[in-house]
C-alpha positions in Angstrom: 113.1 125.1 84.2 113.8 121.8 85.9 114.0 123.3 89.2 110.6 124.6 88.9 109.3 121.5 87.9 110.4 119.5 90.6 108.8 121.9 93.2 105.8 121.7 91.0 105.9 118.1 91.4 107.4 118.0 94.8 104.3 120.2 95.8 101.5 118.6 94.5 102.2 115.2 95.5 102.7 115.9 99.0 99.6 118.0 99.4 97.6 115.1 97.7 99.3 113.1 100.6 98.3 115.7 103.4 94.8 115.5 102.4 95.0 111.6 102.7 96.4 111.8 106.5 93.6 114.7 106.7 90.2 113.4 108.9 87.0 113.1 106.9 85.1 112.7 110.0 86.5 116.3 111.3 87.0 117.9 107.8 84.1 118.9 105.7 83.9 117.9 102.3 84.6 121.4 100.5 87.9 121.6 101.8 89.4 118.5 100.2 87.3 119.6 96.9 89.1 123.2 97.2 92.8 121.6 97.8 92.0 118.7 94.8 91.6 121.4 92.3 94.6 123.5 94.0 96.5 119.9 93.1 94.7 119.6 89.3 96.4 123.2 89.0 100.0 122.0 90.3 99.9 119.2 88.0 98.7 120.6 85.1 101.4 123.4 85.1 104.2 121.2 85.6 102.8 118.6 83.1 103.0 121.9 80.5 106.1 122.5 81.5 107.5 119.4 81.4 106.3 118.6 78.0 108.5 121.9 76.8 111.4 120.3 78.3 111.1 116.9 76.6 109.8 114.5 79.7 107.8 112.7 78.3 107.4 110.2 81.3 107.0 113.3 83.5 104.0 114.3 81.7 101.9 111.6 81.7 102.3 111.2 85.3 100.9 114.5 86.0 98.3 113.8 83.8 97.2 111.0 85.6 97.3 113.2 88.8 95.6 115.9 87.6 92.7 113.8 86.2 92.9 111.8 89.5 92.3 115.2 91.8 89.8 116.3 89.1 87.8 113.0 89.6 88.2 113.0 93.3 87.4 117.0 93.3 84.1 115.8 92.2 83.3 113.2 94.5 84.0 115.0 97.5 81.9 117.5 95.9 79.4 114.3 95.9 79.9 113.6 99.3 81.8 110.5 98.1 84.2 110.6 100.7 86.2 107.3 100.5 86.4 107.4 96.5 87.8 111.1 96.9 90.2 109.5 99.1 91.8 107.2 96.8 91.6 109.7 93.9 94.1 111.7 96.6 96.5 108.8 96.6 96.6 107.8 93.1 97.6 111.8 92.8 100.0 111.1 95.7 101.5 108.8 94.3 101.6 109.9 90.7 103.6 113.5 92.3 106.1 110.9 94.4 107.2 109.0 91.0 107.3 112.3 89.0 109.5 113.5 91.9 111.8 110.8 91.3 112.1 110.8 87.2 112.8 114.5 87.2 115.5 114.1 89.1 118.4 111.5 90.2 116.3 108.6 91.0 118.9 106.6 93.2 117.2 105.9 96.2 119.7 108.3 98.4 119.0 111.4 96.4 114.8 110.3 95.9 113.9 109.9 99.6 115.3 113.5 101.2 113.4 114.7 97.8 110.1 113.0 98.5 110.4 113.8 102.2 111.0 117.6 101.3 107.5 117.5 98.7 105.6 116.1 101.9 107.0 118.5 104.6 105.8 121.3 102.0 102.9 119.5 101.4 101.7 119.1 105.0 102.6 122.8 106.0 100.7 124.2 103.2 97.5 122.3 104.0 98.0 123.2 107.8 97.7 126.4 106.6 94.6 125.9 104.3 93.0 123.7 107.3 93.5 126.6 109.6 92.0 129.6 106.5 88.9 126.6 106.5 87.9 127.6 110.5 86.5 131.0 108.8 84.0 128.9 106.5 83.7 126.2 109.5 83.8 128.0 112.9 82.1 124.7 114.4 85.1 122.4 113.2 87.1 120.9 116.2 90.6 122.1 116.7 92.0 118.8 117.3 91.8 118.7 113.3 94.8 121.5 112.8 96.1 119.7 115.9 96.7 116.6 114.0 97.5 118.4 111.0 100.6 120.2 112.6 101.8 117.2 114.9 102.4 115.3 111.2 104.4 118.1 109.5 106.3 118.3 112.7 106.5 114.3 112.2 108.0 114.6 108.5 110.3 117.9 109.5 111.9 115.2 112.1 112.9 112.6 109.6 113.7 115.2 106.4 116.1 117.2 109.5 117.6 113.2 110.7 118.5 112.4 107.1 120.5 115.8 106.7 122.0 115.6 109.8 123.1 112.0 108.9 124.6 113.2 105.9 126.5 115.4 107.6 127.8 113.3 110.1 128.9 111.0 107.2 130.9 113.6 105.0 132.2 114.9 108.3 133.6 111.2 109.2 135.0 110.7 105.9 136.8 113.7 105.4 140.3 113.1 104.6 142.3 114.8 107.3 144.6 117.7 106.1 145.0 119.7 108.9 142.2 121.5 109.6 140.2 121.8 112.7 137.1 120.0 113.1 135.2 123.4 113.1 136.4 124.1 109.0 135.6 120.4 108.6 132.9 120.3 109.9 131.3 123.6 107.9 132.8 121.6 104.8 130.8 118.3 105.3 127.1 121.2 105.7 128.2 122.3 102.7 128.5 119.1 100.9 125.7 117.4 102.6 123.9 120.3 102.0 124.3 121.2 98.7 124.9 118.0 96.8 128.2 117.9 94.4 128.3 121.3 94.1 130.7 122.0 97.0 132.5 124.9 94.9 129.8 127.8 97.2 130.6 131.4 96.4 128.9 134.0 98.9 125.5 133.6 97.2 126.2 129.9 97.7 126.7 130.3 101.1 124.1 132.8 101.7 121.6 130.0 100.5 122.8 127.2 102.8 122.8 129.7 105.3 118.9 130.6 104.7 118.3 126.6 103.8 119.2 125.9 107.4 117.6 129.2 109.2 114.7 128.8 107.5 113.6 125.5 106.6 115.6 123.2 109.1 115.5 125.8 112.1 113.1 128.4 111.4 110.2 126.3 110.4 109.6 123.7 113.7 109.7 126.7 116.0 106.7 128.6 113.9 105.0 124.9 113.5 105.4 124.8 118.0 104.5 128.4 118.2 101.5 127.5 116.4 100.7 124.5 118.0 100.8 126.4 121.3 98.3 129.2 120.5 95.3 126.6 119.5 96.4 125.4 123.4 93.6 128.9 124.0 92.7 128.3 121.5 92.7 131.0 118.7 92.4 129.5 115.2 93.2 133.0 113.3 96.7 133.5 115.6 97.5 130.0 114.3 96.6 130.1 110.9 98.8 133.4 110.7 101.7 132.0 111.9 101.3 129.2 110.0 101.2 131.3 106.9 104.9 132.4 107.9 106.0 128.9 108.3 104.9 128.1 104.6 107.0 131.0 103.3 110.1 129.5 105.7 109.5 126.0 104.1 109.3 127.1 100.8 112.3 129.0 100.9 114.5 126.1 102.7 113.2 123.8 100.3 113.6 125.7 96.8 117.3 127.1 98.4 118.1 123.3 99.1 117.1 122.6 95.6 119.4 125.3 94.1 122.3 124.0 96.5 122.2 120.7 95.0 122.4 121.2 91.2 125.8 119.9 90.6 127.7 122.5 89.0 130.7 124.5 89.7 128.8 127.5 88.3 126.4 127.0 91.2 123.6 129.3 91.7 124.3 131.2 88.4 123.8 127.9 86.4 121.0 126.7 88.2 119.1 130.1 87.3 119.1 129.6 83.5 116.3 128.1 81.8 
């Protein structure tokens, strides 16, 4: 259950941030009213849920979000574009801290966390931007443009802090013998997956689809998208775009099940 509401959390606040780094001046108004109340949703569910688990502190954040993207929801509706705007960042902002109490809040464990809501964040509202072209043929492309250069942005720092945790573990590996090949699968797995380095084959399946898909996987669909609005074709975009939100939703929620610290691993992290 704690899983789900850190995605829930995770995902919320980092849409709320996408539609703050999203253009008013290229965007209509009904798209940020439309993602607001997809936000109000996110919230609400994981405030719910976090009240059946007892966090408390969890819950009142996402109230405060939800009832910021419900008040900003109707001010874009208004045409109040700058007031929607902060009601986005209060909500930003209200997802980032619940992303931090529902999990380990030292600050090496809360940044690759917050960093991983806003690469999900930004992908899915890359996606929604490109859907929006049906409803807004006229809309310049350079919007999605923009959209896609700043998840590929984020995906760079989230893939240079997991590399840099690899290259640590890899350097402080006590030396028994092995080859730097086994050592340095051993310092992907712990870098990867947290304090659980105990990986079965599901374990390993996961770290293998954590990197394929959300570290590998997902900047070559964001390029490959990039490229086909270079014709430009909106709808070829916004399809491959939908792929790439299925590749960084399964990287992030595998990387979340890799890092639950228990020997039991993926078994453990399944149970309620």
């Amino acid at each position: 259950m704690t899983l789900l509401i850190d995605f829930l959390c995770r995902f919320s606040g980092g849409l709320a941030l996408a539609l703050c780094f999203t253009s008013t001046t290229l965007v209509p108004g009904g798209f940020f009213r439309v993602n607001l109340l997809v936000v109000l949703g996110l919230a609400t569910f994981a405030g719910l849920l976090a009240s059946t688990v007892g966090l408390t502190a969890v819950v009142w954040t996402m109230v405060v979000a939800a009832a910021a993207a419900w008040v900003g929801s109707i001010l874009m509706y208004a045409d109040r574009r700058r007031g929607g705007l902060v009601c986005c960042g209060m909500a930003a902002i209200c997802g980032g801290l619940a992303t931090v109490l529902v999990g380990d809040p030292a600050a090496a464990a809360s940044v690759p966390r917050l960093l991983s809501g806003c690469l999900i964040g930004l992908t899915v509202n890359a996606m929604l931007l490109g859907h929006w072209y049906l409803n807004a043929p006229g809309m310049r492309v350079e919007a999605l443009r923009r959209s896609i250069d700043q998840t590929l942005f984020v995906w760079g720092l989230l893939l240079a802090i997991t590399v840099a945790a690899v290259g640590w573990q890899f350097t402080t590996a006590s030396s028994d013998g092995t080859g730097w090949l086994s050592r340095l699968g051993a310092a992907v797995a712990v870098a990867s997956a947290g304090q659980n380095v105990g990986l079965d084959q599901t374990g390993l399946a996961l770290l293998w689809l954590r990197w394929l898909a959300g570290l590998v996987g997902l900047p070559v669909l964001l390029v490959m998208s990039r490229k086909t609005l270079d014709i430009p074709n909106t709808q070829s975009a916004t399809g491959i775009l939908y792929v790439a939100c299925l590749a960084v939703i399964l990287g992030e929620l595998t990387a979340q099940l890799l890092a639950v610290p228990s020997t039991v691993g993926v078994a453990a992290a399944l149970q309620p």
